[in-house]
C-alpha positions in Angstrom: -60.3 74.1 -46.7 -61.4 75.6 -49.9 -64.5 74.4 -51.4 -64.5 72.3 -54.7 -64.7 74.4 -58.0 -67.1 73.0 -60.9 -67.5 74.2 -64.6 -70.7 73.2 -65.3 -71.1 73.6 -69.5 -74.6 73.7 -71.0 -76.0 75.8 -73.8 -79.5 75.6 -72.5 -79.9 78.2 -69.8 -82.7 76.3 -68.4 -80.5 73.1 -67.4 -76.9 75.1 -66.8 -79.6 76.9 -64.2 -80.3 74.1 -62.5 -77.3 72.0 -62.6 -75.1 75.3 -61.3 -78.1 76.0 -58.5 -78.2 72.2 -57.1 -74.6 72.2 -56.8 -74.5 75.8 -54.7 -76.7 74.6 -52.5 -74.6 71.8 -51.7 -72.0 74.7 -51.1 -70.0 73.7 -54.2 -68.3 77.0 -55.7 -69.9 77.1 -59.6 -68.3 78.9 -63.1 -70.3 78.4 -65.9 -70.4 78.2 -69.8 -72.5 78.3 -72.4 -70.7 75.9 -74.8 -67.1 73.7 -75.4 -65.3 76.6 -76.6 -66.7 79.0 -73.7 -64.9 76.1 -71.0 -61.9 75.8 -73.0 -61.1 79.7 -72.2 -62.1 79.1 -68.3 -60.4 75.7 -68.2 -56.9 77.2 -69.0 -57.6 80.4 -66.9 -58.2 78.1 -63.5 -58.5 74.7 -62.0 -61.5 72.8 -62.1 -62.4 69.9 -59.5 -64.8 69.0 -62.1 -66.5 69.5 -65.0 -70.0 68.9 -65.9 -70.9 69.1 -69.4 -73.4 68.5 -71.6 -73.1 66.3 -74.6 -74.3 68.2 -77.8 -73.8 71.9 -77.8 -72.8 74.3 -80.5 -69.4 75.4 -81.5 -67.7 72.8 -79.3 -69.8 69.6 -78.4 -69.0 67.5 -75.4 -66.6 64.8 -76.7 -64.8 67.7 -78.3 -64.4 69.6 -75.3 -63.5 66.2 -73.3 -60.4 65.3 -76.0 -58.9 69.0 -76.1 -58.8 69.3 -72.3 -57.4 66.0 -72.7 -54.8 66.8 -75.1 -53.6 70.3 -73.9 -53.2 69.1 -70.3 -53.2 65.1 -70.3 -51.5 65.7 -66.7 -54.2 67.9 -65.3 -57.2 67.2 -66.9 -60.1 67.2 -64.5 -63.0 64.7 -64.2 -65.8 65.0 -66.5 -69.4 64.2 -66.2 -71.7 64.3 -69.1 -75.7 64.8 -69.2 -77.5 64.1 -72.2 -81.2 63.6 -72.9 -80.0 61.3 -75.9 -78.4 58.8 -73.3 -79.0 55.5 -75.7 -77.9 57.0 -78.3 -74.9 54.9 -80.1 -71.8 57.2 -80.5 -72.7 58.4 -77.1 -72.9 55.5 -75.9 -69.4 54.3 -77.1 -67.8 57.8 -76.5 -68.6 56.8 -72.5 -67.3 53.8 -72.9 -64.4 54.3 -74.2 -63.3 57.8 -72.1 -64.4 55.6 -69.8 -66.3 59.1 -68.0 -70.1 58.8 -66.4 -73.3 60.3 -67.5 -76.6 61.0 -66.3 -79.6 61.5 -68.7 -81.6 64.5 -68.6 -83.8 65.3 -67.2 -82.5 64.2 -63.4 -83.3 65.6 -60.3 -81.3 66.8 -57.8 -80.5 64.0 -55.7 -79.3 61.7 -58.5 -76.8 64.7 -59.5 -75.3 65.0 -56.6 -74.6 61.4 -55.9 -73.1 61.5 -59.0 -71.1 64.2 -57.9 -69.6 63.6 -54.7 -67.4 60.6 -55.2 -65.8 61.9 -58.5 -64.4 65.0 -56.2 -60.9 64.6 -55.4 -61.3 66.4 -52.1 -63.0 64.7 -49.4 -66.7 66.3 -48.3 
């Protein structure tokens, strides 16, 4: 069985670091990017089991990346799950609600990331 396959997006090399370390060490295979458009080239190269992004980033925020996946492949868009240190904020906080997708705020450690994790993987672990 092959293992799952996350995109993690972040332009902070810092947090896409961590985020893309945590998950390898839970034997989870990792591509990264440094921004929306970055994933957009990856996402219609190869199938993601997941993707998780960070909310505001340059060239291609978050949302944006979210609604294009959406739109160019409403039939194979993968799950999303978003980290932001602006959690309250407003528009975010409506954007989650109404793409219905989870988020953590950042910072969080490792544990808390990978329980948010597992159960949105389609493949059983």
């Amino acid at each position: 069985m092959s293992r799952p396959l996350i995109l993690v997006v972040d332009d902070d090399t810092d947090v896409r670091d961590f985020v893309a370390d945590v998950l390898r060490l839970e034997d989870y295979a990792v591509d990264t990017a440094t921004n929306g458009r970055e994933a957009l080239t990856l996402l219609e190269q190869q199938s993601y089991d997941l993707v998780v992004s960070n909310m505001r980033m340059p060239e291609l925020d978050g949302p944006s990346l979210y609604y294009e996946v959406k739109q160019r492949r409403p039939e194979a868009t993968p799950p999303f799950l978003f980290l932001t240190g602006d959690y309250e904020k407003p528009d975010y906080v409506r954007f989650f609600q109404e793409a219905r997708v989870p988020a953590l705020a950042k910072p969080c450690s490792p544990a808390t990331l990978i329980q948010a994790v597992k159960p949105m993987l389609r493949v059983d672990r």
